[in-house]
C-alpha positions in Angstrom: -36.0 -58.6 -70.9 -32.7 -58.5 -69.2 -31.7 -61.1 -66.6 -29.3 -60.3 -63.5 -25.7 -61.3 -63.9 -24.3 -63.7 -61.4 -22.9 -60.0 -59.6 -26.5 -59.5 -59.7 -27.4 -62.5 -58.1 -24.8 -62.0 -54.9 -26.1 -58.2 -54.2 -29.5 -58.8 -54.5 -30.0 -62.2 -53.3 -33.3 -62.3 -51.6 -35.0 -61.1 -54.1 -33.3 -63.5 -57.7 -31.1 -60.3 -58.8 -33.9 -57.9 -58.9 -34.0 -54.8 -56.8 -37.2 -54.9 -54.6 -40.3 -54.1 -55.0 -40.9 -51.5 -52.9 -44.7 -51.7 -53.2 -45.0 -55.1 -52.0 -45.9 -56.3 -48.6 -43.2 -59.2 -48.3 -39.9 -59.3 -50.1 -40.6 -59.6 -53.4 -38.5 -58.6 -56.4 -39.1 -55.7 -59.3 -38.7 -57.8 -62.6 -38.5 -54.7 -63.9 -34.9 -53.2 -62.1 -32.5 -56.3 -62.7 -28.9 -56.2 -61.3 -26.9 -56.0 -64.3 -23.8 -55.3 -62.6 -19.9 -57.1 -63.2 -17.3 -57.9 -60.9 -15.6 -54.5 -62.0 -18.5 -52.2 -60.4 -17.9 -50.4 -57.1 -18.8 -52.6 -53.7 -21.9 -50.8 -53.4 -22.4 -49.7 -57.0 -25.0 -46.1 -57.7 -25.7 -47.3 -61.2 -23.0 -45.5 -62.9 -22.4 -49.2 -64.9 -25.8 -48.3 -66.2 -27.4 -51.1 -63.5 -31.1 -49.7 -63.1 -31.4 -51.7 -60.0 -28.3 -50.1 -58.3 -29.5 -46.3 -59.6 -32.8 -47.2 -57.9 -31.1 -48.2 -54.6 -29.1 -44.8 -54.4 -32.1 -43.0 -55.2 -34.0 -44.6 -52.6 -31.0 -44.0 -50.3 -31.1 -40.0 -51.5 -34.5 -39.9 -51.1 -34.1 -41.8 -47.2 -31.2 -39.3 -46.4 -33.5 -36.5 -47.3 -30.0 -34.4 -47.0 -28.9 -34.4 -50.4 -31.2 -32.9 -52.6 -33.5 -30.2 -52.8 -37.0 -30.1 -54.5 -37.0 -33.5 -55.8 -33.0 -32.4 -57.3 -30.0 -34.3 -56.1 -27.8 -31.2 -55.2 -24.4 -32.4 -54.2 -23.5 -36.4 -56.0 -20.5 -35.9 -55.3 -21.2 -36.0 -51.1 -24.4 -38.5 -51.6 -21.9 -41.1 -53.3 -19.1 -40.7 -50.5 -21.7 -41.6 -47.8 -23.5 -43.9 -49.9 -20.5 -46.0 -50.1 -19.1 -45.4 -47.0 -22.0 -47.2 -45.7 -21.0 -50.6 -44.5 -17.3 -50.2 -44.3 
């Protein structure tokens, strides 16, 4: 099993590295979705380093905005990434 970088460790920090687990009542992490990200990723990194914990977090954020996609389909990545990062700054 993979373990979160020390990237990892400052973006997720409540929860060891991990992404949470969204099923959980409390803050909890998904040992399953570690951050695997480096120094080098974006400030607010979509997963495009292959980081399964950062694709889940824009997916959740897609699936929050409910603006992006259509029929379960991200229509326009280009626009969800821009205001995905923009968040924040």
């Amino acid at each position: 099993m993979t373990k979160p970088t020390a990237a990892g460790l400052r973006r997720y920090p409540y929860t060891d590295g991990y992404f949470p687990d969204l099923s959980a009542p409390e803050t909890a992490p998904d040992t399953a979705l570690p951050c695997v990200c480096t120094d080098r990723c974006a400030d607010r990194c979509a997963g495009e380093c292959g980081c399964q914990a950062c694709g889940a977090a824009f997916s959740e954020f897609c699936s929050e905005a409910g603006e992006f996609g259509a029929d379960g389909h991200l229509v326009d990545e280009l626009r969800a990434l821009a205001r995905y990062r923009d968040i924040g700054t």
